[in-house]
Every structure is written in structure tokens, then in C-alpha cells.
N, C-alpha and C positions, 0 to 999 in steps of 0.2 A: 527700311524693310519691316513689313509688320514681321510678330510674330508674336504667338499668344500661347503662356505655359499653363497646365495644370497638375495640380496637383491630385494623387489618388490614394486613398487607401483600402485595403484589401486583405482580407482574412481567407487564408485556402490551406485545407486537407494535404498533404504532400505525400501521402500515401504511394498515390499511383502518379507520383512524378518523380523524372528523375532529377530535382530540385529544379530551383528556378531560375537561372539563366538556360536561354537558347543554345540547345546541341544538336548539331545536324543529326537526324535519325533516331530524333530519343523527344518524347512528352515532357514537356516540361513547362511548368506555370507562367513563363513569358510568352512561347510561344504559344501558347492556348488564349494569351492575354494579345497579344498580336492579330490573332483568328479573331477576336472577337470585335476586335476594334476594324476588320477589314466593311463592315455596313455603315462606318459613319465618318474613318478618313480613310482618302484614297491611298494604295501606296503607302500603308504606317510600315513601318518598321523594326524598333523597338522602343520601348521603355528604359529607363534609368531607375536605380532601384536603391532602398537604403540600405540594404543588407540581403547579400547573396543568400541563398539555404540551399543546404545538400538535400540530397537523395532521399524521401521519404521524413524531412523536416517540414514542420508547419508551422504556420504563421498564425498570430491575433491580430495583430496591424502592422503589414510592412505596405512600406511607403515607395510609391511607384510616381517619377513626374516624362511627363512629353509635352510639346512644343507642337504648335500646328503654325500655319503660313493666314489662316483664316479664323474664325471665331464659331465655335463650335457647339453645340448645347450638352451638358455634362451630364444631363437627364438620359439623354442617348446612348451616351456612353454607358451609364451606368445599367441602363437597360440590357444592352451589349454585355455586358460583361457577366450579370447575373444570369442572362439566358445561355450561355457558350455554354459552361460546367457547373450548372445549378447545386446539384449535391458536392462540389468541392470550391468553388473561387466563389466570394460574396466581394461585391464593391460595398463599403462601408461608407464610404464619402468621396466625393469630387467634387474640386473648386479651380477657378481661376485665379492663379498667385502671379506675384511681381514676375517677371522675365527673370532676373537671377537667381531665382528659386530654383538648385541643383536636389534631389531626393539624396544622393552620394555625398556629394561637395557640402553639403547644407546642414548635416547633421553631425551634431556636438557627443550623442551618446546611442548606442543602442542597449536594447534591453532583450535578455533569455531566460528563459522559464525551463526548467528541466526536473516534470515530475515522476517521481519512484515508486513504483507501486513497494510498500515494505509492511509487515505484520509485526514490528517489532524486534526482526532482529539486526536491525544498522543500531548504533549510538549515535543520534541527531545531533547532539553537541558537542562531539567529537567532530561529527562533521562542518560542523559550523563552524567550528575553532580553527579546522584548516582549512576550508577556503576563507575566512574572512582574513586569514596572514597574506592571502595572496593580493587583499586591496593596496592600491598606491600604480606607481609607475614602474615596469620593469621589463625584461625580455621573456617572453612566451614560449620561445621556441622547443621546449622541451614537451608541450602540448598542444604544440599544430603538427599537421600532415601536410605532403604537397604543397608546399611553400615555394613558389617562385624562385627562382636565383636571385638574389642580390634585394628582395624585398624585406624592408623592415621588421622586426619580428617583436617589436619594444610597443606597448600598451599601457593605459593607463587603466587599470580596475577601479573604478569607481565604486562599485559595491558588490558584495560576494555574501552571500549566507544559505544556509540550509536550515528550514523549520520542519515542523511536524503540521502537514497542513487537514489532514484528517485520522482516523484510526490505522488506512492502510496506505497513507500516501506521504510519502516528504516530498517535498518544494525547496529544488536549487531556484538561486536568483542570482545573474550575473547582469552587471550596468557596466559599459567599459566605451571609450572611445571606438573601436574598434575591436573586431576577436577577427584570429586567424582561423583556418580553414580547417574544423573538427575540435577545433580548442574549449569547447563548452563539454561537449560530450569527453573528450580525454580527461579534461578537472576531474568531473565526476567521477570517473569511472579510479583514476586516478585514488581520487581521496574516499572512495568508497574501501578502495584496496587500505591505502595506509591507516584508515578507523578501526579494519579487521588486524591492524596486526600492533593496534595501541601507540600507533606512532605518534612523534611528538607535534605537537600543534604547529611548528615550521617545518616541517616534514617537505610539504608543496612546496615551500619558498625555497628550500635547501633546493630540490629536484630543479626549478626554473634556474635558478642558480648555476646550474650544474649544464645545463642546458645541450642533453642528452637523451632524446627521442627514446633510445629504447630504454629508459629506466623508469619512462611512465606506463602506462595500460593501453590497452585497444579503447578504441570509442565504443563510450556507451550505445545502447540502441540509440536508431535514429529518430523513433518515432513513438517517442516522451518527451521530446522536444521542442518549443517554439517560441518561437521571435514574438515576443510580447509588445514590443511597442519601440520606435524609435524618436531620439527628443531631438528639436532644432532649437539654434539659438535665437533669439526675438529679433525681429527685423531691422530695428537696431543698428545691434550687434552687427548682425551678418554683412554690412554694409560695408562693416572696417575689419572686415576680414578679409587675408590676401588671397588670391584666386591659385591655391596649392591642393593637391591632392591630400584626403587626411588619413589618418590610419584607415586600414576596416575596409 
């Protein structure tokens, strides 16, 4: 049986979506991505994505792959896609990858950008002190929302910091196998809280610890947020890796 996979990536506004998985009755970046692909395959249905994003989250590069029965021109596609929601979805790249190329299955880390409009009065290094306590491997759960039943809640933080990225801006940076659902925006909001009140630099680690929803904050807004980029492992790799669900 042929079948022929691509891979896509894609930068969109998520303003006016209600993020991007498909919800009956609601806008959303797949389904628009769905709409767009109906001129060039018959019958598509959906896409497979690297990382979910809520409600008024945006993307730099999230990674989107489909499968067709036939062999398709990606030029079309891309055309497709840039004409659907020209001021919100850009395709950035399409290509034709191996067949076991999953956009979900296939990726080792993702990356979140979360910037702050601030004039001076957060301490940046305060903040940097407590999330980079939060790198390594551990339970999140005290900074996700709507967690499934019975779904893991244990990640691994690859890398966590907050700089001073201009006069009125700091820059969270989170790299993690996977994040739970609100868990980029809760850090923040999180450790913006424990900076104002001098807490101590395992402050977060103590809270994850603790692993008690309401003794973190509400999510930050949603929309200083975005998915910066998601990493795969070299083909390689990916070869001798077993066919398991991974975090995220």
C-alpha cells in the first residue's frame, strides 16, 4: 500500500482561535488547516501536530505531519494554506519525509517562549533562580489544569530561564519533553508571584513537590505565549525507538 507522509511547518496568530485542535462549533487552527487542504486532497481530515496550544496561544514553528494514498505537490499545499488565513496561518515549510515520521510520536523536546511586558518592576534574577530549580525530571502536576484521569503528570525540564530581553520585556524559555495543559503559563504566573514576595529560589520545586493545584496561581495570559520551535531526534535515532506514546 503506497502511502506518502509530509511533513509541515507553520507559524499562526491564535488570537481569534480557540487553539488548535479541532472542536465542533469553535475556529480553530486545525480546522482552518483542514479548510485549506480541502483544494488539493480529497476527503483530508486531519493533521497530527507537535504540540497542542490553547485558546488565543501562538505559534513560531509548530509542526504539523499527514499521510496521503497518492503523491502530492507541497507547493500546493503551501499555497492552500497561505491563502485560507493569510493575516494569521503562514506555512513556513513542506516536505516529503520517511513514512514513520509521526509530528507527536517523533519529537524529543518542545520549546515555549513566554514574553512579559515589564518596566522594571519584576527582579529577573530572582526569576531566573526559580524556574531554572524547576530543570531535571519530575511531577508537574501542581501547574497543569484539566489533566486527564490517569495521565502522567512527570516531565522532564530540559531548560527553564527568564532574561531581560529588552528595556520593557522579559523572556520565559521553557525546553521540556512534553508540558501539561496551562503548565507554561501557570510557572510564570506562578513564579512571578513567589519573586514578589522574596521567596526562596526552590520555592517552585517545594510547590511541584507538593503537588497541589491550588497553591499555584491562574495562568498567565494567553497571549504572550508561543510555541517556538519543536526538536526531533536524527533519523538515526528515531529508528530504534519503540513505537510508545511520549509525554506532551
Amino acid at each position: 500500500m503506497n502511502r506518502h507522509t509530509y511533513r509541515m511547518t507553520i507559524a499562526y496568530d491564535g488570537t481569534g482561535f480557540a487553539g488548535y485542535q479541532q472542536q465542533p462549533g469553535q475556529r480553530t487552527v486545525e480546522g482552518v488547516l483542514v479548510e485549506g487542504m480541502a483544494s488539493v486532497v480529497q476527503n483530508f481530515k486531519r493533521f497530527t501536530c507537535g504540540g497542542r496550544t490553547d485558546r488565543g496561544v501562538h505559534a513560531l514553528a509548530q509542526v504539523v505531519s499527514f499521510y496521503t494514498r497518492t503523491p502530492i505537490d507541497p507547493r500546493a499545499v503551501q499555497t492552500a494554506i497561505d491563502t485560507i488565513a493569510p493575516d494569521e496561518i503562514v506555512c513556513r515549510d513542506i516536505r516529503e519525509v520517511p513514512r514513520w515520521f509521526h509530528a507527536r510520536f517523533s519529537a524529543v523536546a518542545r520549546r515555549y517562549v513566554y514574553l512579559l511586558s515589564d518596566r522594571g518592576e519584576n527582579d529577573v534574577a530572582a526569576l531566573d533562580a526559580l524556574v531554572r530549580a524547576l530543570e531535571g525530571r519530575r511531577c508537574f502536576s501542581a501547574f497543569a489544569r484539566d489533566t486527564p484521569a490517569g495521565a502522567s503528570t512527570v516531565r522532564h525540564m530540559m531548560r527553564a530561564c527568564a532574561r531581560r530581553d529588552a528595556a520593557d520585556l522579559v523572556r520565559f524559555e521553557f525546553v521540556a519533553n512534553g508540558f501539561l495543559r496551562r503548565q507554561v503559563r501557570v510557572m510564570v504566573a506562578t513564579a512571578l508571584r513567589e519573586a514578589s514576595r522574596d521567596a526562596h529560589n526552590d520555592s517552585l520545586v517545594q510547590l511541584a513537590a507538593q503537588g497541589d493545584r491550588r497553591s499555584t496561581e491562574r495562568p498567565a495570559a494567553p497571549g504572550a505565549l508561543y510555541l517556538a520551535g519543536i526538536d526531533y531526534a536524527p533519523p538515526e535515532r528515531e529508528k530504534l525507538r519503540p513505537a510508545t506514546s511520549p509525554s506532551g
